[in-house]
C-alpha positions in Angstrom: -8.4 -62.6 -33.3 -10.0 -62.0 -29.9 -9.8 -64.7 -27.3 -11.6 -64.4 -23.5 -11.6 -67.0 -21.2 -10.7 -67.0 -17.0 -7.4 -65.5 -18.0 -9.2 -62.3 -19.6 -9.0 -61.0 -22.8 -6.4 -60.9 -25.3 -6.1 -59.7 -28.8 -3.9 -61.3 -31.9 -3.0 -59.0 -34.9 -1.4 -61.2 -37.6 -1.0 -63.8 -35.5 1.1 -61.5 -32.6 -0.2 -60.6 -29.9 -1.3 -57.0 -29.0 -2.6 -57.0 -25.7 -3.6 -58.9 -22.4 -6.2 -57.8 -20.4 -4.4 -58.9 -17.2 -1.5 -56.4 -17.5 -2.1 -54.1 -20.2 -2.7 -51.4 -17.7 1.0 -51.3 -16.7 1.9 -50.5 -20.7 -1.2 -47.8 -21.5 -0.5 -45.9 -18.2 2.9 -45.7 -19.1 2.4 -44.9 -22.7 0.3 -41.9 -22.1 1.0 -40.2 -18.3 4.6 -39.1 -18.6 3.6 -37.1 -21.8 0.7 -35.9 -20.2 2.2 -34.9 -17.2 5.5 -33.2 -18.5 3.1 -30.5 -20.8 0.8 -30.0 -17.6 -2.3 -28.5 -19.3 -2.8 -30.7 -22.9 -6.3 -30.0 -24.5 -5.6 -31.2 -28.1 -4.0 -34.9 -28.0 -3.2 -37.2 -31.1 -3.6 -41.0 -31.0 -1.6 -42.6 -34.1 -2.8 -46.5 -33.9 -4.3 -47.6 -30.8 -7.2 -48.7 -32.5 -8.3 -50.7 -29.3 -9.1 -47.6 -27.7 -7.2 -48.3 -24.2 -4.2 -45.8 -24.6 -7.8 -42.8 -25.1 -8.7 -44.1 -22.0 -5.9 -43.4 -20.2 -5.9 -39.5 -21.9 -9.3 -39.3 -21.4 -8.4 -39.6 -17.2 -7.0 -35.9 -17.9 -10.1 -33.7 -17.1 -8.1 -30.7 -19.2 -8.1 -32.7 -22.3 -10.9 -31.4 -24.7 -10.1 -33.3 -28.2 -8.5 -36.6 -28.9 -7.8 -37.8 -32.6 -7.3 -41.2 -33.2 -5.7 -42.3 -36.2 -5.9 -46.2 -37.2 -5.6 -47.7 -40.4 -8.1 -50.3 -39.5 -11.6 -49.6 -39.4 -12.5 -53.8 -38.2 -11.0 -52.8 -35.1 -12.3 -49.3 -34.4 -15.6 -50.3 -34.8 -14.7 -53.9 -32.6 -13.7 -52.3 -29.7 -16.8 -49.8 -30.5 -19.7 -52.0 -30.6 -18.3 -55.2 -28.6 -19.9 -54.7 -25.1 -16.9 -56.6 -24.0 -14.1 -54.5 -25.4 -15.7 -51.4 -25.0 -16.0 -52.0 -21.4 -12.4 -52.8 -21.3 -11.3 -49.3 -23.1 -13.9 -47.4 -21.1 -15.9 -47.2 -23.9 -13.5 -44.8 -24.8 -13.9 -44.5 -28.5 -17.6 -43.3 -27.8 -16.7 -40.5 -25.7 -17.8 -37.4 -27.8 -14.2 -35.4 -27.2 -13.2 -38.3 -29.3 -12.5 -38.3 -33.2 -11.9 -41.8 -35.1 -10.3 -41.3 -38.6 -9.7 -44.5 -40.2 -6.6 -43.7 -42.4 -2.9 -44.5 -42.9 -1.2 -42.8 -40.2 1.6 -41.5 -42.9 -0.3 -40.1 -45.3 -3.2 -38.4 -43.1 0.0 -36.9 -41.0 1.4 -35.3 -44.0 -1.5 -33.6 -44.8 -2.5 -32.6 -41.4 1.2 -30.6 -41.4 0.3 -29.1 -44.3 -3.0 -27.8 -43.1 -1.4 -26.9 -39.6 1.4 -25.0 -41.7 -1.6 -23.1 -43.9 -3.1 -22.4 -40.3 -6.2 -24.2 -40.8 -6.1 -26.7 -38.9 -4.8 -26.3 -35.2 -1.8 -28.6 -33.4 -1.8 -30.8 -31.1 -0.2 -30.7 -27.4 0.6 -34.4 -27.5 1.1 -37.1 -29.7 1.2 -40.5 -28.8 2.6 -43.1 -31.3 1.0 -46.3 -30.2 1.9 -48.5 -33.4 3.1 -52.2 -33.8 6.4 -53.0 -33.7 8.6 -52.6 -37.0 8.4 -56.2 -38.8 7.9 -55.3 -42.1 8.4 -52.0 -44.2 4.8 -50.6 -44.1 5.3 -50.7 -40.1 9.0 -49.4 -40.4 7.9 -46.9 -42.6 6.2 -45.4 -39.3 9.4 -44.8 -37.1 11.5 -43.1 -39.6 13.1 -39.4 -39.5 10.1 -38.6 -42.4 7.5 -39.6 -40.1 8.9 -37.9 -36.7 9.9 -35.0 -39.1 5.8 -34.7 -39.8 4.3 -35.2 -36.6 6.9 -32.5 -35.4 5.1 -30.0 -37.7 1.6 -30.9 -36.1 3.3 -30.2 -32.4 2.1 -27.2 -30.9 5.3 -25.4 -29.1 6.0 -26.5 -26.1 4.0 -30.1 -27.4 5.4 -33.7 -26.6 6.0 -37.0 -28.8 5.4 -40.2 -27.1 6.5 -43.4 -28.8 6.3 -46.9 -28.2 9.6 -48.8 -28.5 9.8 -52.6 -28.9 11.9 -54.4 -25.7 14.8 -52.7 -24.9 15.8 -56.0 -23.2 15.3 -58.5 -26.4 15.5 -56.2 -29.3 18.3 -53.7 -27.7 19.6 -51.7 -31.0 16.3 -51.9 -32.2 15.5 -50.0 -29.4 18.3 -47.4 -29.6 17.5 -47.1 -33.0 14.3 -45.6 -32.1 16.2 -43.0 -29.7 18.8 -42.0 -32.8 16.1 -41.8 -35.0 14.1 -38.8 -32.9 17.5 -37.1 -31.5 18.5 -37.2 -36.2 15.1 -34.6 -36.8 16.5 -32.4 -33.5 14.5 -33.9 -30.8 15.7 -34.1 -26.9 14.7 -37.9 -25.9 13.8 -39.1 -22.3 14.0 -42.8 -23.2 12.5 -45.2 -20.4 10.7 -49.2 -19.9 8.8 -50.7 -17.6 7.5 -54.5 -17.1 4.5 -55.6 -18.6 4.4 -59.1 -18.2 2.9 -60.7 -20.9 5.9 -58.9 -23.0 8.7 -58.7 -21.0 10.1 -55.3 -20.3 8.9 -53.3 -22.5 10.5 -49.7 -24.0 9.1 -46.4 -25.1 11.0 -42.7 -25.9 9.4 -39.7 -24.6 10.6 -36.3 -27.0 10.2 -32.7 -27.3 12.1 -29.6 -27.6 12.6 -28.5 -23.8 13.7 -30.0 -20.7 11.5 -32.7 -19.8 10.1 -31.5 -16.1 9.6 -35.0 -14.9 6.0 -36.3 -13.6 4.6 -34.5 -10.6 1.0 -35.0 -10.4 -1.0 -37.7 -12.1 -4.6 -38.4 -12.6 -6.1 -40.9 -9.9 -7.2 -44.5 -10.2 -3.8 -45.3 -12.0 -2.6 -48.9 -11.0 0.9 -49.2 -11.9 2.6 -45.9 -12.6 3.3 -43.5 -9.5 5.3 -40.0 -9.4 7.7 -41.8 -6.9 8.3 -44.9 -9.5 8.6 -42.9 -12.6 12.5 -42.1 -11.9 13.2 -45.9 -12.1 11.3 -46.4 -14.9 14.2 -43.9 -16.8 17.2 -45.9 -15.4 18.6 -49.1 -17.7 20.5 -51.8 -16.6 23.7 -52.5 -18.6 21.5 -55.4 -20.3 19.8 -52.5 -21.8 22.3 -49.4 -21.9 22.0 -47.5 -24.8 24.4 -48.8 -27.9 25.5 -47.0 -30.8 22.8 -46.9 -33.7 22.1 -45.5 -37.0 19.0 -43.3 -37.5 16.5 -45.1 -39.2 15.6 -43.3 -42.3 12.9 -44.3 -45.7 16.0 -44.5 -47.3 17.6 -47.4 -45.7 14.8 -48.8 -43.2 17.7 -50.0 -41.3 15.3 -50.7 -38.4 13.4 -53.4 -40.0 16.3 -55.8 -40.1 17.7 -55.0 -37.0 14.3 -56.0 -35.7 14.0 -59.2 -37.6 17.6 -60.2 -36.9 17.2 -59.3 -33.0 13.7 -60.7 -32.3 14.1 -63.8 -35.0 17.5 -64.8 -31.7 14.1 -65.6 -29.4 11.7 -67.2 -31.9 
């Protein structure tokens, strides 16, 4: 469900909301730019959800960047924000852009596959990949932030390459959060785990990984609104409210993080 009115524009998915045009810049800039930055040079960059094209527009403000792939399950919304003047105005018209590749596919399946092509050396990695999902409420979602699926989208990383994944509050949903942080460390990633506040959420969590130091954010692209190289550092500093706890990796065997997120989100419903 899409809704516009004076407030802006906001989209519903199952009845939850996804994004507010008001503020969703503060969550997209800070989804995408930290990767970005830390690898300094990415050309090939992997979307996994983000069907409303508004994370590709914020890649697309890295003049270096010469393919995006952007896997969604959901082809409705693809060709929405597509074809709707409206929405495609709002993404930049982002999903038109002829560095970019749409594949409407199960993220799970067409990432297994990709690692086995990028294993067999026919098909190239990618510098980045951005995991812009829903949150885990059901097993099909949870499914999508297990070891098995950080374990393939590691085999699709280029060396020196970054993961980027969106990460539920840290503030409402706290070991679902950390959770999320054990799951990346359990298939041998280094995390950089940091929030920020976007308002029609709350503060808002996401976990930055790769296999070298992270440098930290020096340069950015211009036109950003929210995120600065000065205001990053803060963004990687959590209150005790939001401290990291202990957690338990969450794995296809046990989908622990489903009902962590149903017990710790159902406490504000």
């Amino acid at each position: 469900v899409v809704t516009s009115g004076r407030a802006g524009v906001r989209l519903f998915l199952n009845g939850n909301l996804q994004f507010h045009s008001r503020d969703e810049y503060r969550y997209h800039e800070a989804l995408v730019h930290p990767a970005l930055a830390a690898h300094g040079a990415p050309k090939r960059v992997l979307v996994l959800g983000g069907g409303d094209g508004l994370a590709v527009r914020e890649v697309l403000r890295h003049a270096g960047v010469e393919q995006v792939t952007l896997v969604d399950l959901d082809p409705h919304i693809t060709q929405l924000f597509t074809r709707n003047a409206l929405l495609a105005e709002l993404n930049g018209h982002s999903l038109s852009n002829p560095k970019v590749h749409v594949v409407n596919a199960d993220a799970f399946t067409w990432l297994e596959q990709h690692a086995r092509a990028t294993a067999a050396g026919t098909a190239a990695p990618f510098d980045i990949v951005i995991a812009d999902f829903p949150d885990p409420s059901n097993y099909a979602l949870g499914k999508l932030y297990t070891t098995s699926f950080y374990q393939r989208a590691d085999s699709v990383l280029a060396a020196g390459g970054w993961i980027v994944v969106q990460t539920t509050s840290p503030l409402v949903a706290r070991r679902s959060f950390w959770t999320v942080v054990a799951t990346l460390e359990a298939v041998g990633f280094s995390t950089w785990p940091y929030h920020a506040l976007v308002p029609s959420f709350g503060e808002w969590g996401f976990v930055l990984a790769g296999r070298r130091p992270w440098p930290g954010v020096r340069t950015l692209p211009p036109g950003l609104r929210f995120l600065t190289v000065e205001g990053m550092p803060a963004l990687l500093q959590f209150p005790p409210d939001m401290a990291r706890v202990a957690a338990e990796p969450n794995r296809l065997s046990n989908q622990v993080l489903v009902s962590t997120f149903e017990e710790e989100w159902g406490k504000v419903r």
